[in-house]
N, C-alpha and C positions, 0 to 999 in steps of 0.2 A: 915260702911266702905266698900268699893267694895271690892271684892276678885279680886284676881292680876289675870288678864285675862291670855289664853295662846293664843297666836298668831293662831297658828295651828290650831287649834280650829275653830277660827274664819272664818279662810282660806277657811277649809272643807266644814265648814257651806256656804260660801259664793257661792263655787264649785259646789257643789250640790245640791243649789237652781237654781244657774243660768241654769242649765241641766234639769233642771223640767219644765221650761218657756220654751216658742216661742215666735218668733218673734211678732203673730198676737195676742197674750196675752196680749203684751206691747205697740201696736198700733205702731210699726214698719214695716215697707215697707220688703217684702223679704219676706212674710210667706211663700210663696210657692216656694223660689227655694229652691233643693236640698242641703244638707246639710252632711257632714262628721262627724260630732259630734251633740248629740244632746245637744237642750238647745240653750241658748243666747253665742254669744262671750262674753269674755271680753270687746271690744272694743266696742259692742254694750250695754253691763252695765254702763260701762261710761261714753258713752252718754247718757244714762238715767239717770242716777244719776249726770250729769252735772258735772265731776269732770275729772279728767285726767288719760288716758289710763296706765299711768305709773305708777299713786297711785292706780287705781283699782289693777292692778299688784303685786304690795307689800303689799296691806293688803291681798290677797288669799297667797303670800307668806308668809306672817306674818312677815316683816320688817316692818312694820309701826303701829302704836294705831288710830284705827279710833273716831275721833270727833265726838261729841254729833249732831251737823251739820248735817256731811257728813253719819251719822246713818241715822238719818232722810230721807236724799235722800235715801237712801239705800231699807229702809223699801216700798218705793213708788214705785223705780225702780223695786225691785225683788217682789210685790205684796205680800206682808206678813201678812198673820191673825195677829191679837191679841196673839195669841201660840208664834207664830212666830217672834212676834218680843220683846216679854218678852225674849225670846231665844237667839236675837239678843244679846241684852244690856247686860242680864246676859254674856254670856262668850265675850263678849267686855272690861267689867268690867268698863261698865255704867249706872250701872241701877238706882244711883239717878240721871242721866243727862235725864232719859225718859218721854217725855214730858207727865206732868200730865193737866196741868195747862195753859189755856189762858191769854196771857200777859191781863193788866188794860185795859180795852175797853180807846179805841181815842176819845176823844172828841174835837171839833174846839174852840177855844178860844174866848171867848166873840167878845173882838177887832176884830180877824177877822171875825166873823157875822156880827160887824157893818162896818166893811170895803167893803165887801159882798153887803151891803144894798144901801152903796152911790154909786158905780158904778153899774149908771144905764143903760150905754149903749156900757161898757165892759166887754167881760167876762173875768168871773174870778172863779179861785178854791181853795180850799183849800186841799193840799195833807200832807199827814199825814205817818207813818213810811210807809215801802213798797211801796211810790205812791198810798197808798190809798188815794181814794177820799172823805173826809169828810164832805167838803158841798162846795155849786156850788151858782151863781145866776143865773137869768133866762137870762141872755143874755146866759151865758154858756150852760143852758140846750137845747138855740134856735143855737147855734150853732152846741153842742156835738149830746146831744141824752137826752132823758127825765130820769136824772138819779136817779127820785123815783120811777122809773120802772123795774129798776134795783136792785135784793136781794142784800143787803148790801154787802154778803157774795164773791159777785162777783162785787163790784163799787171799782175795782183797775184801774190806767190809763195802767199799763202792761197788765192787763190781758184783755180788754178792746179792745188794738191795737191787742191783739195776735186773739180772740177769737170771737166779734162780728164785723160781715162781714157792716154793715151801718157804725159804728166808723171808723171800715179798713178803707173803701170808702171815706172819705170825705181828707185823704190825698195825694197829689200830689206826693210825692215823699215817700211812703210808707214804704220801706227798709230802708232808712236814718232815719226815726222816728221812726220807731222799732228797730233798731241796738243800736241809743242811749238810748232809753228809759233800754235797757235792760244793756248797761252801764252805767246808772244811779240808775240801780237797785241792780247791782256787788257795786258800789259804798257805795249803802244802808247796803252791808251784811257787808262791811267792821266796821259798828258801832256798829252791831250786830248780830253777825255771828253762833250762836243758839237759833236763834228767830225761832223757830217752826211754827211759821205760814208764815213767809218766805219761809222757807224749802218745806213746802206743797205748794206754790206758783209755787218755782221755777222746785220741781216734778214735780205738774198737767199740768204746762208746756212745761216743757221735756217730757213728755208724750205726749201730743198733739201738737206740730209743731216743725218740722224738722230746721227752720232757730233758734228757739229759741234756741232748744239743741246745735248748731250749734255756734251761738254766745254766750250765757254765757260761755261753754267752751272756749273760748277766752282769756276772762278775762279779758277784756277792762272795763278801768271804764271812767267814765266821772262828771267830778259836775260843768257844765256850768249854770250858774244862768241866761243867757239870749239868743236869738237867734232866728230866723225867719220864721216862718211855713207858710208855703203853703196846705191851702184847697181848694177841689172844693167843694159847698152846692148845693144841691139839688135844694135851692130857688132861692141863691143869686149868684149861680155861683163863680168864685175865688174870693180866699181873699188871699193875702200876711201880717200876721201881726208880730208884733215882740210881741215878749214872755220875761218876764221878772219876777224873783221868788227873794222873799226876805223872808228868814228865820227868825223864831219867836225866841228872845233871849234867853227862858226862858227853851230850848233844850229840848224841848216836841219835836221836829222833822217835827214841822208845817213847811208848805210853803206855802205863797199865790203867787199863778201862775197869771201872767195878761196879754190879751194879747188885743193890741193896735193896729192902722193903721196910718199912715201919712194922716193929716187931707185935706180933700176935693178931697181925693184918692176915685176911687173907692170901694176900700179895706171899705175905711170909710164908706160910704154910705152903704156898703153892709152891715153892723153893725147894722146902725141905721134902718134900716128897719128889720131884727131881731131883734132886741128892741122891738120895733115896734109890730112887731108880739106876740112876748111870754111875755107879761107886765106881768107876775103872781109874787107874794112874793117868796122869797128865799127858796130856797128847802134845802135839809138836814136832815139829824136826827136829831128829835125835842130833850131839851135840857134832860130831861127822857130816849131819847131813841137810848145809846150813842154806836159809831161803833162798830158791832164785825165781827169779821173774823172768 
């Protein structure tokens, strides 16, 4: 059984971490202006930790119990050893909520590898809890990027738009596809909102770009299953196609992603000649060698 946390407690601890940190610690802008107290603001915790300037507030007040969750951000935002965040959890009075343990590796569902195989001149993915990416076919990989090139550990479609600057580049309207995808991602925590490898996601993220921290604090979610993307490719020049996801019934949290063109379009042709190009069998983790995060 946890022992009954003391708020105060927590608060101190949370105080007097954030005073030990700087700004350029935590890969924040402002390391070098002057400052009146040392350490991180509040207001700059909270955006690190993606959570709101008025709940960071009241857990250093100790008006609130912080979530097994919102610990997690915590642990990422304030840079905490092993010591440290045993520390945490104990006078939280969470320490069986401390992640020990990786959920069940993802694996893509039979059916959609064979759905995978017969669109030959569509791409298509397979997204899996988080937006991970579980497997793709090679139209997808002629259009995205070569994603057996990519450590497992980092083939998410979030972290993907946020992180590699070629995926950045091939969309037209950039901020619109990274505002939703990241409310599609708020969306995801809603199902599972101490998944720990979420948590690490949505930290490494708020650690690394300012629109990110920016919009998940927002809070916006989105669960549009269809709608229209604009790329520019490198080969083929624009593509307008439309996107379209049908979720697997069987609540594994699969999605096959497809995206299509109005035929004798442009857009089309631009496809089939990426076809064309990348003819190779379906990429993915072979059936042995299933997603981990």
């Amino acid at each position: 059984m946890n022992p009954v946390p003391e708020p105060r407690t927590l608060g101190a601890f949370l105080k007097a971490r954030r005073a030990q940190l700087t700004p350029g610690e935590c890969g924040l802008s402002g390391a070098d202006t002057p400052r009146k107290v040392a350490g991180l603001r509040r207001e700059e915790v909270a955006q690190l930790a993606a959570i709101s300037v008025d709940y960071y507030t009241r857990l250093e007040q100790g008006r609130v119990r912080a979530s097994a969750s919102v610990l997690e951000t915590l642990v990422r935002a304030l840079c905490l050893d092993e010591d440290q965040q045993a520390y945490l959890y104990e006078i939280a009075g969470r320490t069986d909520a401390r992640p020990r343990h990786r959920r069940p590796a993802q694996r893509p569902r039979p059916a959609m590898r064979r759905l995978l195989d017969q669109l030959t001149e569509t791409p298509a993915l397979v997204l899996g809890k988080r937006l991970d990416i579980l497997a793709w076919n090679p139209a997808a990989a002629a259009l995205y990027t070569d994603f057996s090139a990519v450590r497992p550990a980092r083939r998410n479609y979030v972290h993907l738009l946020f992180t590699d600057p070629v995926f950045r580049a091939l969309y037209l309207d950039w901020k619109r596809e990274a505002r939703d995808a990241v409310a599609a991602l708020r969306m995801e925590a809603a199902t599972d909102p101490d998944d720990p490898e979420l948590a690490r996601l949505v930290g490494e993220l708020s650690l690394q770009d300012a629109d990110f921290r920016s919009w998940w604090a927002e809070h916006r979610v989105i669960s549009a299953s269809y709608g229209t993307k604009r790329y520019r490719h490198p080969l083929v020049g624009d593509l307008t196609l439309d996107c379209d996801t049908w979720a697997c019934p069987d609540g594994s949290g699969q999605r096959l992603m497809v995206l299509t063109a109005e035929p004798d379009s442009p857009s089309h042709d631009g496809l089939r000649i990426l076809a064309s190009w990348k003819a190779e069998p379906a990429d993915g983790p072979a059936p042995d060698q299933p997603f981990n995060t």
